[in-house]
C-alpha positions as CSV (number, residue, x, y, z in Angstrom):
1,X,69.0,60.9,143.6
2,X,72.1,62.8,144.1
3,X,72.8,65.2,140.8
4,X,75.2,68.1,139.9
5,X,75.6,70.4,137.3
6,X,77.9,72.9,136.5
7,X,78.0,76.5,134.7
8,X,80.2,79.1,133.9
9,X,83.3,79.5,131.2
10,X,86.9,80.3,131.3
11,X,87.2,83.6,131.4
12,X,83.3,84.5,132.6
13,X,82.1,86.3,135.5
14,X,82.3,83.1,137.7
15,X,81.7,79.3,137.6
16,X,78.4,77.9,139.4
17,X,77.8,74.5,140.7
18,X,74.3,73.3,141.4
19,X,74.4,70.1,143.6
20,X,70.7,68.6,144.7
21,X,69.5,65.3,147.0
22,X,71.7,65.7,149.8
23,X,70.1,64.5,152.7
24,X,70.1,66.9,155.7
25,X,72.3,67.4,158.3
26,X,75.6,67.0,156.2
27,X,78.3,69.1,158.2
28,X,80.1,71.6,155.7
29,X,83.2,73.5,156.3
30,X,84.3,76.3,153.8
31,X,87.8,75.8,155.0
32,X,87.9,71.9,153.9
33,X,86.1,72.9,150.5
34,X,88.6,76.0,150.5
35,X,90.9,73.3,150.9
36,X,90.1,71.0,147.7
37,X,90.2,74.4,145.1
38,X,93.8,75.1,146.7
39,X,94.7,71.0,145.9
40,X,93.5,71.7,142.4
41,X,95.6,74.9,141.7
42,X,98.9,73.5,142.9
43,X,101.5,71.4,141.2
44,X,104.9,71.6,139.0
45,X,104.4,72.6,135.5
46,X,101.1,74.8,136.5
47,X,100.9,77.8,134.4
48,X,100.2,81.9,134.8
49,X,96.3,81.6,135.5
50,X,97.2,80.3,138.8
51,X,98.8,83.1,139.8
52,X,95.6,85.3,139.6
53,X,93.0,82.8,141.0
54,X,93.0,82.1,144.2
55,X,89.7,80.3,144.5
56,X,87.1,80.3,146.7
57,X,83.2,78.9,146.9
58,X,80.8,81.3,148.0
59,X,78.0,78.6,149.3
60,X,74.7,80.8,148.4
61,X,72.1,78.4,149.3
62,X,70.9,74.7,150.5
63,X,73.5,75.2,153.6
64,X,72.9,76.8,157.0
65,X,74.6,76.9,160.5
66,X,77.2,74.5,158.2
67,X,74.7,72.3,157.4
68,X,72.9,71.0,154.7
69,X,69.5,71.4,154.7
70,X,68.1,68.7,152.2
71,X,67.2,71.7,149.6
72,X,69.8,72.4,146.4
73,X,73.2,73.8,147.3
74,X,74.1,76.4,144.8
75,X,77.8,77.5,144.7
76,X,80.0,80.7,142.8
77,X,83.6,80.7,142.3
78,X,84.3,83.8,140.9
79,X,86.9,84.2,137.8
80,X,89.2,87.1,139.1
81,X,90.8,87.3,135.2
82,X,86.9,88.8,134.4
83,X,88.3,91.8,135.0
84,X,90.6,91.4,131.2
85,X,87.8,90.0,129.6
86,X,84.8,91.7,130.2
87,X,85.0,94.3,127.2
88,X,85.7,91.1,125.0
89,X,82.7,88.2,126.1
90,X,80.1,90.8,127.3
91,X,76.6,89.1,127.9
92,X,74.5,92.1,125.4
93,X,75.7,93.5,122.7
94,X,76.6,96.6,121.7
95,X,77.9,99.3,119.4
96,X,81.5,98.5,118.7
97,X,81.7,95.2,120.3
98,X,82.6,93.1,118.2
99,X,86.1,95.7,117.7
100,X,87.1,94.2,121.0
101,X,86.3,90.4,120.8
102,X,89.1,87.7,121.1
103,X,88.4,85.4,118.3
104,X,90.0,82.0,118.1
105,X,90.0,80.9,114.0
106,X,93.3,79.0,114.1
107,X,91.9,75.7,116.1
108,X,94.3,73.7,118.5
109,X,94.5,70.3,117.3
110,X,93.5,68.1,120.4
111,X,91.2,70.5,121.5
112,X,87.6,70.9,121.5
113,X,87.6,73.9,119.1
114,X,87.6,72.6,115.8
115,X,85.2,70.0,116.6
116,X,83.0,72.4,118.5
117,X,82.8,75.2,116.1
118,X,81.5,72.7,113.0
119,X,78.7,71.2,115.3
120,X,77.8,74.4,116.6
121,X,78.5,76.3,112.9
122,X,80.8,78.7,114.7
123,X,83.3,80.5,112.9
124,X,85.3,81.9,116.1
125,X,86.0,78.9,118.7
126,X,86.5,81.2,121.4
127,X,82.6,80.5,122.4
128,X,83.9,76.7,122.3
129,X,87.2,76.6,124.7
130,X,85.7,78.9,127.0
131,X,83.4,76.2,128.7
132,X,85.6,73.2,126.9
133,X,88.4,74.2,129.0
134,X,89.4,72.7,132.3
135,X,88.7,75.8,134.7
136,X,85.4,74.3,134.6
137,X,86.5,71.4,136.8
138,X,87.2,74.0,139.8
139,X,83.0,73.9,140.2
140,X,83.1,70.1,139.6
141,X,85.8,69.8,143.0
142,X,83.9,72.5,144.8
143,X,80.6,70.1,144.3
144,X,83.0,67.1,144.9
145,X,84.0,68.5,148.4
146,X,80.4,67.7,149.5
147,X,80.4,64.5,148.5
148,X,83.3,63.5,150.6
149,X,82.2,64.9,153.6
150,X,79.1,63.3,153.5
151,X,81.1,60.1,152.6
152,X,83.0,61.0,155.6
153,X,80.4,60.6,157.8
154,X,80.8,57.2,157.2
155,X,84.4,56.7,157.3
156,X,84.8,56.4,153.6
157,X,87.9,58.6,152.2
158,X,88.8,59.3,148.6
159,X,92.3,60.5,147.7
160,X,95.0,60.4,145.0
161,X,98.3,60.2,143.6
162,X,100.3,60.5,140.5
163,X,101.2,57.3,139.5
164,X,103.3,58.0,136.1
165,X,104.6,61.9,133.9
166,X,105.3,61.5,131.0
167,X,107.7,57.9,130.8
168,X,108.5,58.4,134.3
169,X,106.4,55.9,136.5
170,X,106.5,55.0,140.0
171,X,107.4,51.5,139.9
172,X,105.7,50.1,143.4
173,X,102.0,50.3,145.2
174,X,101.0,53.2,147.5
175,X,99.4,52.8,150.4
176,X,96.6,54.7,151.7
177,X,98.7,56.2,154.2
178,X,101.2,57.3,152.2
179,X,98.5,58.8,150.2
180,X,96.8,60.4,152.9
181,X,100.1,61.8,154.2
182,X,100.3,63.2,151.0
183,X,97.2,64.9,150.8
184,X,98.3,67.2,153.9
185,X,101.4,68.7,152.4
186,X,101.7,72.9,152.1
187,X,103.5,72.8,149.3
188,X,103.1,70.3,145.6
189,X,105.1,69.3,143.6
190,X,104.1,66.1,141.6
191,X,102.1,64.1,144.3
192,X,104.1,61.3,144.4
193,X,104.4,58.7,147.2
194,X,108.2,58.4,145.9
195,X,111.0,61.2,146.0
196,X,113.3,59.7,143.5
197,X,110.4,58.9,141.2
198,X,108.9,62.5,141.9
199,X,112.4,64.1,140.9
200,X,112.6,62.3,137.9
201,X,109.3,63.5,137.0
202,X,110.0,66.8,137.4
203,X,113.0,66.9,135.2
204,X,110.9,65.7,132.0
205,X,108.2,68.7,133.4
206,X,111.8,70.8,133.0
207,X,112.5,69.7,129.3
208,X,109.0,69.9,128.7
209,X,109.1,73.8,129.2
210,X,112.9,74.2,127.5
211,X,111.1,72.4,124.5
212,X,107.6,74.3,124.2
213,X,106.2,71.4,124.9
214,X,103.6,69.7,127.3
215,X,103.6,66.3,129.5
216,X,101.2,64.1,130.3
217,X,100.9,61.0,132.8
218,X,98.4,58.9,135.2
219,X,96.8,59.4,138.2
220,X,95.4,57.1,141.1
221,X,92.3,57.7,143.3
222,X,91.8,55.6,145.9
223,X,88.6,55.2,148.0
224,X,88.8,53.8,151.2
225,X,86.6,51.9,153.6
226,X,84.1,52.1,151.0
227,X,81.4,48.9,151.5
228,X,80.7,46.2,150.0
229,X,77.0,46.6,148.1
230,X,77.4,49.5,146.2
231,X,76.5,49.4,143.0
232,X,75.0,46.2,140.7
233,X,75.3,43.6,138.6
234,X,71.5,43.7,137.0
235,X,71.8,46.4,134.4
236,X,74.5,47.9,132.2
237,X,73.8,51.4,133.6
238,X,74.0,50.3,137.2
239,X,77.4,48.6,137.5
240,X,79.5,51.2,139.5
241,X,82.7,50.4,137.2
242,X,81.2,51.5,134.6
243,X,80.1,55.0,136.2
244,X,83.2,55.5,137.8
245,X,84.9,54.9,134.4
246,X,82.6,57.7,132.7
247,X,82.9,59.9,135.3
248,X,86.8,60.2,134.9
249,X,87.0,59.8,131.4
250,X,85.0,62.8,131.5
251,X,87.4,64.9,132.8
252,X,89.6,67.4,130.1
253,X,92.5,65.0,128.3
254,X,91.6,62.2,129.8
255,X,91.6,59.3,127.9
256,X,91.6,56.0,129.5
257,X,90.5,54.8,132.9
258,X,92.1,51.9,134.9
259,X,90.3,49.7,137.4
260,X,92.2,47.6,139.7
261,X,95.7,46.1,137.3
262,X,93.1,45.7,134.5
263,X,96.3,46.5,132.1
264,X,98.4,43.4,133.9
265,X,95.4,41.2,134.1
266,X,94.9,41.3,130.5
267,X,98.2,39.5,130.0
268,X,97.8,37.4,132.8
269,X,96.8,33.8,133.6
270,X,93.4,33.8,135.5
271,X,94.6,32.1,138.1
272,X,97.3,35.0,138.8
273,X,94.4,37.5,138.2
274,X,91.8,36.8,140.5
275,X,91.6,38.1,144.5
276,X,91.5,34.9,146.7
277,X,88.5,34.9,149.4
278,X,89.4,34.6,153.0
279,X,87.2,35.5,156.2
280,X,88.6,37.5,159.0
281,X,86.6,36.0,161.6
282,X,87.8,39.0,164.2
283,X,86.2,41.4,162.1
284,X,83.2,39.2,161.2
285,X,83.8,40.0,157.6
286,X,84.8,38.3,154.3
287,X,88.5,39.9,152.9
288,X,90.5,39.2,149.7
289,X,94.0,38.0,150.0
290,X,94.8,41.0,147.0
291,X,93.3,43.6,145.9
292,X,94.0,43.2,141.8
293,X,90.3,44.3,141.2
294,X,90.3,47.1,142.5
295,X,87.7,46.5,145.0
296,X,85.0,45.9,142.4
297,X,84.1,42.6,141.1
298,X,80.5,42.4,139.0
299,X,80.0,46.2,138.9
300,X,79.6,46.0,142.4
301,X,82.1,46.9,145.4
302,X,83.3,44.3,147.6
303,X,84.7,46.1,150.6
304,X,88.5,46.4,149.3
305,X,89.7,49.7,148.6
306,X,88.2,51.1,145.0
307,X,91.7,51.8,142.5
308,X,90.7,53.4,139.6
309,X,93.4,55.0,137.4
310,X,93.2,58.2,135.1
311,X,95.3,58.2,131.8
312,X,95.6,61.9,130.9
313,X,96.9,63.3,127.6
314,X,99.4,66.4,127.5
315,X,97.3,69.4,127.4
316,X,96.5,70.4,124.0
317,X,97.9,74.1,124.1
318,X,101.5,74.3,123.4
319,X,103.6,76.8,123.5
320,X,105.4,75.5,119.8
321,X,102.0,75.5,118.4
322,X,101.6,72.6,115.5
323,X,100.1,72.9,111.6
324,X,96.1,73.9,111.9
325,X,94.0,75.6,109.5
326,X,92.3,78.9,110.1
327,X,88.7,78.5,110.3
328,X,87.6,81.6,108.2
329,X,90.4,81.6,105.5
330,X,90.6,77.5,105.0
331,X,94.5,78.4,104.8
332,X,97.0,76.6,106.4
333,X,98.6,78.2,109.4
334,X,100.3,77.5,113.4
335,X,97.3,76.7,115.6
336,X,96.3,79.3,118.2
337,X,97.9,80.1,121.4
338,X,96.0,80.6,124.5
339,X,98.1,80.9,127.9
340,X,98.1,77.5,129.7
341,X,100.1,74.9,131.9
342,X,102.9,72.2,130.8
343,X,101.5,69.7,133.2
344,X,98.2,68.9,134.7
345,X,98.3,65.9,136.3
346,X,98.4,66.5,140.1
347,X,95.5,68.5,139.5
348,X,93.6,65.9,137.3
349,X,94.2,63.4,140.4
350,X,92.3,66.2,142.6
351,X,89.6,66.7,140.1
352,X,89.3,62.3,140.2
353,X,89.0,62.5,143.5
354,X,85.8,65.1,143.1
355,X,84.1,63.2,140.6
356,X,84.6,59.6,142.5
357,X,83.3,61.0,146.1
358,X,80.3,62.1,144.0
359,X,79.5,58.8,141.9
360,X,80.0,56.9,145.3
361,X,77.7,59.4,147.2
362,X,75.3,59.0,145.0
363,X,75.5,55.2,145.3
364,X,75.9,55.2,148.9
365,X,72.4,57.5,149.0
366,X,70.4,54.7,146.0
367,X,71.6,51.6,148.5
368,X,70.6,53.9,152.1
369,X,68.6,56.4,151.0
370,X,67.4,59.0,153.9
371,X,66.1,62.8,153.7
372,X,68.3,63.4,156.8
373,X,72.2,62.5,157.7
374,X,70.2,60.3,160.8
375,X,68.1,58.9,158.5
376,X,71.0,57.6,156.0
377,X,73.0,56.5,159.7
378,X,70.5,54.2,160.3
379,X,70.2,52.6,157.3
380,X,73.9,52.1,156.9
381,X,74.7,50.5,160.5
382,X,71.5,48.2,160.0
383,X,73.0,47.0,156.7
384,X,76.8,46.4,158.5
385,X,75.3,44.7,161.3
386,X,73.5,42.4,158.6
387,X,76.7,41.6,157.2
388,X,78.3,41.3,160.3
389,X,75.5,38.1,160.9
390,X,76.2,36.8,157.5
């Protein structure tokens, strides 16, 4: 069973990522998980922090010779801002501490802090947003970069787009080239298949920061070549639409996840909904004539590319903070300001991408299973040749 968990806060020491049941043999390169933390940091409307990360995974154990080794992989991003915080969230503590704390009493509404201080009876949400906040998704794409390159041992990629800033959208499909061709840029701005559309976009990014304000939009991750199999119809907890699902809506500010043109097929006529069934007798393999699914149909994949989109509110921090109430005094007041980004969603799309590669690795390892990548091989080309004789 493939697992990962992740440690660390904002503005701690570093952020740890603990990821266990990879079979052995998985080829790892620091330079393509390098890679992934760089995709995350980049985009227009990114704010100071990422000028004083530059992040990188220090792979400490489970990998040797740049492979895995079948035992947990443990991984440490350091948190280079540690340096301004470590008289103010020590670990003991001491004589006079308490002078030098940050405290965070005027809650950010949207956030985590309010919500977290009550259930936790904290009086100082500082404790709260330091592990609510989004920094911890640069241990969740670190432990996502393993995922795809075990994935793409089998030819399955996961990438993604922006599909929509703000009231901007792009108003056509993407294909997975364009996508890909995307994903090799050296420089982000919105990660938009279209120019014109991305331009637009950033000018609402523009008013955004003239205003004090923030933007959101929506993402797309695709997943290509992925097989049909994965995942199943027999229990709630096993279709894969629904893990997918949970694992984006799990991500910070998002709050709604797409499948396929769920949105469009809700207003639709079945018989303009559903993806036709055709055989490609070349390939030996049955097709769909459209792919308005989203490559999923009964919680299981069906050998289309896997669409799933991410709906992500603006960030909660705003520069023109709104009306709160401090949490010691009850008294009205302007919520807290913490330093933060006008737009995320670039990043969120790279941080999708992280959490699909390891939802599909981990079905990919339930339907093939295998202690060893040779193993897992195996497995996998017995199954395509099954469905090849179908």
């Amino acid at each position: 069973m493939l697992r990962f968990e992740t440690a660390g806060e904002s503005h701690g020491p570093c952020l740890v990522a603990v990821v266990t049941g990879l079979p052995a043999g998985v080829p790892v390169s620091l330079a393509a998980m390098r890679r992934e933390l760089w995709r995350r940091q980049q985009g227009y409307g990114r704010g100071g922090r990422m000028k004083i990360e530059t992040d990188e995974a220090e792979i400490v154990s489970g990998v040797r010779h740049s492979r895995t080794t079948g035992a947990p992989i443990a991984l440490l991003i350091r948190n280079r801002d540690w340096q301004n915080w470590s008289t103010a969230l020590p670990v003991e503590d001491s004589e006079g501490a308490q002078d030098l704390k940050r405290p965070v009493t005027r809650p950010r509404p949207g956030h985590a802090d309010l919500a977290g201080a009550l259930k936790y009876n904290l009086h100082d949400a500082r404790y709260i947003l330091e592990r609510a906040s989004a920094r911890e998704t640069t241990a969740r794409v670190a432990a996502g970069s393993l995922a795809k390159a075990f994935l793409g041992e089998f030819g399955i990629g996961v990438l993604s787009h922006v599909v929509a800033v703000g009231s901007v959208r792009l108003e056509r499909s993407a294909s997975w080239d364009e996508v890909e061709s995307l994903s090799r840029r050296t420089e982000v701005l919105l990660n938009c298949v279209d120019p014109s559309a991305e331009a637009a976009m950033k000018e609402l990014v523009d008013e955004a920061y003239r205003t004090g304000d923030t933007v959101g939009g929506v993402f797309e991750v695709i997943a290509h070549q992925v097989p049909p199999g994965l995942g199943s119809h027999i229990s709630w907890d096993s279709r894969l639409d629904g893990r997918l699902a949970q694992a984006v809506v799990s991500i910070q500010a998002v709050k709604g996840v797409e499948i396929g043109e769920a949105a469009l097929a809700a207003a639709s006529p079945g018989s303009a909904v559903q993806d036709v069934i055709q055989y490609d007798a070349e390939g030996r393999r049955f097709i769909r004539g459209s792919n308005r699914a989203g490559g999923i149909e009964g919680g299981i994949t069906n050998g289309e590319d896997i669409v799933i989109r991410g709906y992500l509110k603006p960030i909660s921090t705003l520069r023109r903070p709104l009306e709160s109430v401090d949490l010691v005094t009850k008294e009205s007041s302007k919520a807290a300001y913490e330093r933060s980004d006008v737009c995320v969603v670039p990043a969120a799309g790279v941080v999708a991408e992280a959490m699909v590669a390891l939802v599909l690795a981990q079905a990919m390892l339930e339907k093939f299973g295998g202690d060893s990548l040779e193993e897992t091989r195996r497995n996998y080309d017995g199954y395509i040749e099954q469905l090849r004789s179908y």
